[in-house]
Biopython code that builds the backbone (N, CA, C, O; Angstrom):
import numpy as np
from Bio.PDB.StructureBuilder import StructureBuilder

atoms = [
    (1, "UNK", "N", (72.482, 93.089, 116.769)),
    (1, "UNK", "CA", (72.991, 93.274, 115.427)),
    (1, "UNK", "C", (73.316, 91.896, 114.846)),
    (1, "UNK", "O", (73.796, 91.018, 115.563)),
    (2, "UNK", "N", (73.029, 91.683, 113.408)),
    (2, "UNK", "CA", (73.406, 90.372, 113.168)),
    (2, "UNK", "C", (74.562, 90.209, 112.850)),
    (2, "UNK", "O", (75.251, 91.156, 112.471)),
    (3, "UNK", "N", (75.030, 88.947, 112.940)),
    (3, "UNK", "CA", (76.476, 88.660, 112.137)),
    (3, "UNK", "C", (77.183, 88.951, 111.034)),
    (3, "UNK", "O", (78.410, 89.011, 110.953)),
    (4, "UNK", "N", (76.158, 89.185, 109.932)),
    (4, "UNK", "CA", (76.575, 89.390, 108.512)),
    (4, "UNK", "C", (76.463, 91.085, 108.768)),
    (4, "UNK", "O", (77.512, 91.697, 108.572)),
    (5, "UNK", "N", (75.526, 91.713, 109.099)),
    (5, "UNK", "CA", (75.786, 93.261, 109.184)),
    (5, "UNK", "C", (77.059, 93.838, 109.923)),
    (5, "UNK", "O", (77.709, 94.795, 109.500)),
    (6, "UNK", "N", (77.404, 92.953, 111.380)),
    (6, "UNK", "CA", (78.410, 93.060, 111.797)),
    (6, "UNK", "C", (79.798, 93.174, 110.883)),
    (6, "UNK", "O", (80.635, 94.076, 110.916)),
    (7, "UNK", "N", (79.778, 91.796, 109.932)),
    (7, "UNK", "CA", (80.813, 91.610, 109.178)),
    (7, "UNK", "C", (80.817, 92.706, 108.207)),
    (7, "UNK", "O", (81.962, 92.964, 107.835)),
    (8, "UNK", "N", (79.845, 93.484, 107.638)),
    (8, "UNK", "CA", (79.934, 94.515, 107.179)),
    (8, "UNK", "C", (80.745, 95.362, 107.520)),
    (8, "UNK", "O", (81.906, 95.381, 107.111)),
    (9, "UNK", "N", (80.203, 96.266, 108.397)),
    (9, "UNK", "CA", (80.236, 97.267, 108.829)),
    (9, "UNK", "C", (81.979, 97.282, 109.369)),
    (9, "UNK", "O", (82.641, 98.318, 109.438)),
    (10, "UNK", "N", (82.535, 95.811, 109.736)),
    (10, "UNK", "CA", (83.895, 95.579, 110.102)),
    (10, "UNK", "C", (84.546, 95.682, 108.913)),
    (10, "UNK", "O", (85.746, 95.777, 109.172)),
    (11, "UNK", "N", (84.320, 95.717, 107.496)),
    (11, "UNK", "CA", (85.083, 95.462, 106.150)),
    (11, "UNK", "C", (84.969, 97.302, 105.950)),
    (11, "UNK", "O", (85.888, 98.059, 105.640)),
    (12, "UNK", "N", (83.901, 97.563, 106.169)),
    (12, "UNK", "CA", (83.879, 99.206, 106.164)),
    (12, "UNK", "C", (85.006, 99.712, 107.172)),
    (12, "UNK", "O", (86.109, 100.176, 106.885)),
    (13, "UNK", "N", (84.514, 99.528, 108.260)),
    (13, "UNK", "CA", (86.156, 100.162, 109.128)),
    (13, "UNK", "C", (87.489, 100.033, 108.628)),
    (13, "UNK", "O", (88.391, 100.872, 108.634)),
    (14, "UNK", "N", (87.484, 98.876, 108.200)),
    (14, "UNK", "CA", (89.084, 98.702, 107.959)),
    (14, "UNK", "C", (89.560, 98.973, 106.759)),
    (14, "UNK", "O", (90.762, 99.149, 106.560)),
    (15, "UNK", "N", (88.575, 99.038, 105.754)),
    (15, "UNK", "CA", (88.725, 100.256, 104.600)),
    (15, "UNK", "C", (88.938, 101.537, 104.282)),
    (15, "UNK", "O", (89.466, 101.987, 103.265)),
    (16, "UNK", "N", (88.431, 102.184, 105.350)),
    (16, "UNK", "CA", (88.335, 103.451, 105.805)),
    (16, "UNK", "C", (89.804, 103.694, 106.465)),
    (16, "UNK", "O", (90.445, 104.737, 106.339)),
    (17, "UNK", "N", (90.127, 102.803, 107.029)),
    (17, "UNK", "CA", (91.510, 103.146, 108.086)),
    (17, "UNK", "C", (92.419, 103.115, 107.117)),
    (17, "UNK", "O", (93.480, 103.740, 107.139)),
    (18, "UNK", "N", (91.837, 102.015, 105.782)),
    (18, "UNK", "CA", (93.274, 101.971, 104.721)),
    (18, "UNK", "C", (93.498, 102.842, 103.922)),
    (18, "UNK", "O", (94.505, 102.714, 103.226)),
    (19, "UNK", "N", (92.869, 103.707, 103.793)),
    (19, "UNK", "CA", (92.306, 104.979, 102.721)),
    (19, "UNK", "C", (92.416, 106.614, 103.987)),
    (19, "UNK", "O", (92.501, 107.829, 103.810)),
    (20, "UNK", "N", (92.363, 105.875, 104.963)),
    (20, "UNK", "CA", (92.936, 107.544, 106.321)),
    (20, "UNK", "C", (94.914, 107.279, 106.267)),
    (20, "UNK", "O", (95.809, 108.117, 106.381)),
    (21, "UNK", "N", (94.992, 105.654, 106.032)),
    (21, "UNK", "CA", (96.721, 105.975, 106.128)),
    (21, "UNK", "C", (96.957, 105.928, 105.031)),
    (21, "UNK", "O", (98.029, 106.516, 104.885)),
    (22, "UNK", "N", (96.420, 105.390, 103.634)),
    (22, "UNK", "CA", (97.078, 106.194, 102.755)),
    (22, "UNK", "C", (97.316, 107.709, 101.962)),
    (22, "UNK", "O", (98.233, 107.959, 101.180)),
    (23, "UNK", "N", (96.260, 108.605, 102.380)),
    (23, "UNK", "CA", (96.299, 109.599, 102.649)),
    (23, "UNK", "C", (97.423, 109.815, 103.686)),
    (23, "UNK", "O", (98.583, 110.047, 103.348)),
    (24, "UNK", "N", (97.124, 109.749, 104.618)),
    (24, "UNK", "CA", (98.494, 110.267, 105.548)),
    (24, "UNK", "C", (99.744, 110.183, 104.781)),
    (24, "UNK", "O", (100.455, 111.156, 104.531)),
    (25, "UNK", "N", (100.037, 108.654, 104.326)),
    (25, "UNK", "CA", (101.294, 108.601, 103.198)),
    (25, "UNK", "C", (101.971, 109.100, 102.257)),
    (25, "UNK", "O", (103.179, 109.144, 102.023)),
    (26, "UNK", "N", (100.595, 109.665, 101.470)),
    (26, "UNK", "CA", (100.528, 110.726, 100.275)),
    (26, "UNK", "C", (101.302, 112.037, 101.116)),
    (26, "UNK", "O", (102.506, 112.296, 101.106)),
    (27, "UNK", "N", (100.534, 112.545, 101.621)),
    (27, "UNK", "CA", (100.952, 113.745, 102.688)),
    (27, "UNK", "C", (102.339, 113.662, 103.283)),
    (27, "UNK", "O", (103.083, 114.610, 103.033)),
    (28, "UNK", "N", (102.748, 112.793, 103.942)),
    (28, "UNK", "CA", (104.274, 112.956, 104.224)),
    (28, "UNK", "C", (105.512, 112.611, 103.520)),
    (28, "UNK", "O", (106.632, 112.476, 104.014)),
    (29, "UNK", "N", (105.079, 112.462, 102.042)),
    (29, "UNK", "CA", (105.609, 112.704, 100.463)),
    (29, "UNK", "C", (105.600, 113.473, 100.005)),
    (29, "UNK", "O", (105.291, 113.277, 98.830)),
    (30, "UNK", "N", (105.864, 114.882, 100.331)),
    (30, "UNK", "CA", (105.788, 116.093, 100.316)),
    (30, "UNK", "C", (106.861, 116.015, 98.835)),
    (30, "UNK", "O", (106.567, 116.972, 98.118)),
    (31, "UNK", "N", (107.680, 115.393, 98.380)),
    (31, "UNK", "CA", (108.980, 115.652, 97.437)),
    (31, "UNK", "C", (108.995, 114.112, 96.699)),
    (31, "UNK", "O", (108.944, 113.129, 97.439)),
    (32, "UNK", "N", (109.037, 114.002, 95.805)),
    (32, "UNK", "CA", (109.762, 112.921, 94.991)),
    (32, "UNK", "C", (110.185, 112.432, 94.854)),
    (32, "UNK", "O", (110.818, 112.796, 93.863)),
    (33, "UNK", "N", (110.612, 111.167, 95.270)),
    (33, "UNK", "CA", (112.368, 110.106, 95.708)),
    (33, "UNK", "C", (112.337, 110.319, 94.535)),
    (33, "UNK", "O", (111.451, 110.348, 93.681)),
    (34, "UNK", "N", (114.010, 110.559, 94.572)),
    (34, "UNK", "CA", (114.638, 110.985, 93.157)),
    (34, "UNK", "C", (115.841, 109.645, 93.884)),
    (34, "UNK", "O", (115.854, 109.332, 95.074)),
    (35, "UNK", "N", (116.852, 108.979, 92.684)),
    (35, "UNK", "CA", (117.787, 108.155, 93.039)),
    (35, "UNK", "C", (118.758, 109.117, 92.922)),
    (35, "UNK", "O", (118.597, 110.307, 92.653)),
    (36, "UNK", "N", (120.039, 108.368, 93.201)),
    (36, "UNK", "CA", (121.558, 109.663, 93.166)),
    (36, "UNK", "C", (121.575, 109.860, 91.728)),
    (36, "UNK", "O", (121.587, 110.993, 91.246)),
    (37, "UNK", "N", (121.578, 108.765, 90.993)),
    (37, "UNK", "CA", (121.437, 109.120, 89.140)),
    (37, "UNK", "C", (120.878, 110.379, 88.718)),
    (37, "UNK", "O", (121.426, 111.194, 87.977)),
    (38, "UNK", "N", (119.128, 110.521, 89.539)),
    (38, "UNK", "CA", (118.593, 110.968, 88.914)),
    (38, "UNK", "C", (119.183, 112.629, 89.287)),
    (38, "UNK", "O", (119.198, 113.568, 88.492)),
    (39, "UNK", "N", (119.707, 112.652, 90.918)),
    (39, "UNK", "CA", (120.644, 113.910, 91.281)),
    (39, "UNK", "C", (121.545, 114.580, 90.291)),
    (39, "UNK", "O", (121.443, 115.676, 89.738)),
    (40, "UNK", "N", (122.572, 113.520, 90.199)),
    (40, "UNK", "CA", (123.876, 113.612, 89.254)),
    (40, "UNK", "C", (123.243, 114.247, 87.977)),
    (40, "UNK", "O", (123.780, 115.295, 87.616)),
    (41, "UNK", "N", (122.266, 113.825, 87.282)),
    (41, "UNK", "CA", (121.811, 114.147, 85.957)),
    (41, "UNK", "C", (121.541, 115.401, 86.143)),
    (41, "UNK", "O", (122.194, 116.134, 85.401)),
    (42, "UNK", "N", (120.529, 116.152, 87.146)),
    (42, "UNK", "CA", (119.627, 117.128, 87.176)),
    (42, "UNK", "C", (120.810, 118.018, 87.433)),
    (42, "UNK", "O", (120.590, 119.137, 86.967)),
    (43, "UNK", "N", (121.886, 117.929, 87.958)),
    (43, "UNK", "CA", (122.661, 119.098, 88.331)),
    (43, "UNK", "C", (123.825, 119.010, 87.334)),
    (43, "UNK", "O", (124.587, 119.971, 87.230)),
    (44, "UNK", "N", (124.029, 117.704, 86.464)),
    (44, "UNK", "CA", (124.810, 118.276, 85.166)),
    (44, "UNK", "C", (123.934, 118.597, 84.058)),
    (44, "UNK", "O", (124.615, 118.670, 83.036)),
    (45, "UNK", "N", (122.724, 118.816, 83.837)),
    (45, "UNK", "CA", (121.399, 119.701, 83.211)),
    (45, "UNK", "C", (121.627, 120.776, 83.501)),
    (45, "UNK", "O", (121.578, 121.554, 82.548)),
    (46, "UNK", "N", (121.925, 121.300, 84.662)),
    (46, "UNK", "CA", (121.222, 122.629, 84.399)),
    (46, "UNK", "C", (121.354, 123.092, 83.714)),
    (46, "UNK", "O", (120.241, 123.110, 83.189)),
    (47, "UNK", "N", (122.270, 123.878, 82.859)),
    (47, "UNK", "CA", (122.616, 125.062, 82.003)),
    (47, "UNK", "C", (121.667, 124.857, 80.660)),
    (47, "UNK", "O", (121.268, 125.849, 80.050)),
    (48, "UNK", "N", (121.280, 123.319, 80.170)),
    (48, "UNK", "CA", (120.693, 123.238, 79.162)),
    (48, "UNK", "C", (119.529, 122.797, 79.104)),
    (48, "UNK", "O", (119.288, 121.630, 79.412)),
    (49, "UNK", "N", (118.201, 123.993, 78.529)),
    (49, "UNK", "CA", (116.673, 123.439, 78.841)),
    (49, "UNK", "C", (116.327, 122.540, 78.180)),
    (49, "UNK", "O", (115.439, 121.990, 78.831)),
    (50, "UNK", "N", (116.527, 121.821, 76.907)),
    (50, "UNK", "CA", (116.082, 120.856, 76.506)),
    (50, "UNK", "C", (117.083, 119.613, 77.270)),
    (50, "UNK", "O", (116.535, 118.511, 77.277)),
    (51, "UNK", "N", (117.844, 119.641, 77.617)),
    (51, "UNK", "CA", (117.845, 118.462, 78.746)),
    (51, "UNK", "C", (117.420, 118.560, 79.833)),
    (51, "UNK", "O", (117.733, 117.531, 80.432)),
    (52, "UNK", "N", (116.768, 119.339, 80.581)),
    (52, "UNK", "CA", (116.486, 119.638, 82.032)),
    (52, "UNK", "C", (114.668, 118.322, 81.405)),
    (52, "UNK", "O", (114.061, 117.337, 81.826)),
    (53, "UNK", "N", (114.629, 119.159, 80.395)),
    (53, "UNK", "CA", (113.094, 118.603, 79.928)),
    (53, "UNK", "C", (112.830, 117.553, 79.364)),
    (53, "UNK", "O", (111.694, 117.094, 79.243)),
    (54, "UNK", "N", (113.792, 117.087, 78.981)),
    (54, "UNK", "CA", (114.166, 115.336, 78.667)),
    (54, "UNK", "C", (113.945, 114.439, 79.928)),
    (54, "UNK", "O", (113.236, 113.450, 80.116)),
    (55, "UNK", "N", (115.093, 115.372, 80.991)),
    (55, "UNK", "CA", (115.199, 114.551, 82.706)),
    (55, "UNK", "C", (114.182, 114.548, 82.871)),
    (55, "UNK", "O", (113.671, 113.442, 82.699)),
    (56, "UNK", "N", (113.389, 115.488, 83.218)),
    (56, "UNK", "CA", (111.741, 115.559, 83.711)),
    (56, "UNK", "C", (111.229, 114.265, 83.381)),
    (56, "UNK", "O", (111.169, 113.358, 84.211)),
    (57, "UNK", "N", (110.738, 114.117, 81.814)),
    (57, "UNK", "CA", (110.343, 113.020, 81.942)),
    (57, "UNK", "C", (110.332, 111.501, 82.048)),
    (57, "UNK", "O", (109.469, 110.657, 82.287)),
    (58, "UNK", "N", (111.864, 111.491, 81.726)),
    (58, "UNK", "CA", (112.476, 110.629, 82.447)),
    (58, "UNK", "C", (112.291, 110.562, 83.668)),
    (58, "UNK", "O", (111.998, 109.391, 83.907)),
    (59, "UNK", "N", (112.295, 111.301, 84.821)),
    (59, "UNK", "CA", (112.044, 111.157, 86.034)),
    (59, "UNK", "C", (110.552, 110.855, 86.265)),
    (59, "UNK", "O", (110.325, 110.084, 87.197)),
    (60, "UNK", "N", (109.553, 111.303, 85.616)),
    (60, "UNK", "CA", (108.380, 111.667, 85.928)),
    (60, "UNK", "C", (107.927, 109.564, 85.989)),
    (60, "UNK", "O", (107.418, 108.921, 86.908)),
    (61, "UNK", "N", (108.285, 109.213, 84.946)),
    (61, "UNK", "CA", (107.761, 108.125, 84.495)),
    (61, "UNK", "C", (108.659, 106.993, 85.441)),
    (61, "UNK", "O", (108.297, 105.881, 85.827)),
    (62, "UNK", "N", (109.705, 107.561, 85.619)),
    (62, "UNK", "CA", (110.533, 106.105, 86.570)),
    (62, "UNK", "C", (110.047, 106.737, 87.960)),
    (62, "UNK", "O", (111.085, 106.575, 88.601)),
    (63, "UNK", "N", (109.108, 107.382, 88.897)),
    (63, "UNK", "CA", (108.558, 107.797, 90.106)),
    (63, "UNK", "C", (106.980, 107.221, 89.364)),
    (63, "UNK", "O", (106.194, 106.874, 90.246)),
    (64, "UNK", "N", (106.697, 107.147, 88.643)),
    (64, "UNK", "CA", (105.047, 106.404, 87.699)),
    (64, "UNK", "C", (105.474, 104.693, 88.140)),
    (64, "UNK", "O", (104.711, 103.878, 88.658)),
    (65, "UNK", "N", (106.536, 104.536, 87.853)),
    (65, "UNK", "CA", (106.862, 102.994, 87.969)),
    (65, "UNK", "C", (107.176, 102.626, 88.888)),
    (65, "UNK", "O", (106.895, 101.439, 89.059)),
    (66, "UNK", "N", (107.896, 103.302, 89.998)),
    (66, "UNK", "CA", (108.046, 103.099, 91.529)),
    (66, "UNK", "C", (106.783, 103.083, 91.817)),
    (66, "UNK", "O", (106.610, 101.865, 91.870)),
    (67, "UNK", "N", (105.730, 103.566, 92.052)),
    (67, "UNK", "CA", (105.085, 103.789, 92.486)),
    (67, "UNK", "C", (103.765, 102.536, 92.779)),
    (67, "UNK", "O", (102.725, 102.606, 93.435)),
    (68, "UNK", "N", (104.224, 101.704, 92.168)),
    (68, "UNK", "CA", (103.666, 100.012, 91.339)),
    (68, "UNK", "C", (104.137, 99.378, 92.557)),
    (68, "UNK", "O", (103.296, 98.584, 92.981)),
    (69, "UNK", "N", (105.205, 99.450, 93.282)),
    (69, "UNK", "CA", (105.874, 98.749, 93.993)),
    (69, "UNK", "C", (105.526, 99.266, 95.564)),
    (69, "UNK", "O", (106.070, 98.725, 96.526)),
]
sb = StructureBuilder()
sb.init_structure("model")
sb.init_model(0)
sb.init_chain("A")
sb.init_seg("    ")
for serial, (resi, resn, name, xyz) in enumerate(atoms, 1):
    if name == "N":
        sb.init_residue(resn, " ", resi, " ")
    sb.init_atom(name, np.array(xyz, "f"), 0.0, 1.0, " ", f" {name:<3s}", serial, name[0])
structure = sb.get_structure()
């Protein structure tokens, strides 16, 4: 086998392994890191749906921006 196919086929493996554990990662993220803020908020929401639906996206977009990191 030559060298350069070698070097291939080695950039393929280790791509593959990075894309099998980030999958795995995805998967044992079963739930949403939420911060204590975002706790405190959601459980003084409840009673009222247009704030439950405000939090949402508030939450939705600060777990969009974690997610960068």
């Amino acid at each position: 086998m030559s060298p350069l196919k070698n070097k291939f086929l080695t950039k393929i493996f280790i791509y593959l392994n990075y894309l099998f554990i980030q999958l795995i990662n995805g998967q044992q993220q079963s739930q949403p890191f939420q911060s204590e803020e975002c706790k405190k908020a959601a459980t003084n929401c409840e009673n009222s749906t247009d704030c439950v639906h405000r939090l949402a996206v508030l939450q939705s977009a600060w777990s969009e921006y974690l997610s960068y990191f």
